[in-house]
C-alpha positions in Angstrom: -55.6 -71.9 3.7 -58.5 -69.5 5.5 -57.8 -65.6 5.4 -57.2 -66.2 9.3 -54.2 -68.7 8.3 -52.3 -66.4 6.2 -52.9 -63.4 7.5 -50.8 -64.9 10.9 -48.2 -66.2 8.7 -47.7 -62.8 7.0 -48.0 -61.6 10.4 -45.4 -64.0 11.9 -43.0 -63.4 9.0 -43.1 -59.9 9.2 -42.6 -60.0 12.8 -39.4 -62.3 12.4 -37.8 -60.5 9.6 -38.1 -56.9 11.2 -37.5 -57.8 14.6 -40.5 -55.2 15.2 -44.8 -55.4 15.6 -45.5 -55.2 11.8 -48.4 -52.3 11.1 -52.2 -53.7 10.6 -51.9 -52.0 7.3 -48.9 -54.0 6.8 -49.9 -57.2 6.9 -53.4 -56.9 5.6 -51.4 -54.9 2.7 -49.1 -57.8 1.9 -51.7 -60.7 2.7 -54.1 -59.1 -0.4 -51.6 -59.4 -2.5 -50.7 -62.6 -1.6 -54.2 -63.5 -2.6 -54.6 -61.8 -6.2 -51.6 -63.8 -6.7 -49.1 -60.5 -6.9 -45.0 -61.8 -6.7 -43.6 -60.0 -3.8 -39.7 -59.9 -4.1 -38.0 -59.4 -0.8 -34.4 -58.7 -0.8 -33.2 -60.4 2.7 -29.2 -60.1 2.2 -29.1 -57.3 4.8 -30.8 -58.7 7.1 -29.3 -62.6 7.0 -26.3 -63.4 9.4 -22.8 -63.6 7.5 -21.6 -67.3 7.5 
């Protein structure tokens, strides 16, 4: 995957979980650590329907 390729899909998640335009800083943030390898827990429960 090129830097291109994630940085969209860190871009497209961020933009589908927050409903908003993620910051630059944001996403170029969370796509370095994606590359060093770094875990990034994300709680989601508040933000997932209820069944």
């Amino acid at each position: 995957m090129t830097d291109g390729q994630l940085r969209d899909g860190v871009y497209r998640a961020l933009r589908r979980f927050t409903q908003e335009q993620p910051p630059t800083c944001q996403v170029d943030s969370i796509t370095a650590l994606i590359r060093r390898g770094v875990r990034i827990d994300w709680p989601a429960s508040d933000r997932l329907p209820c069944a």
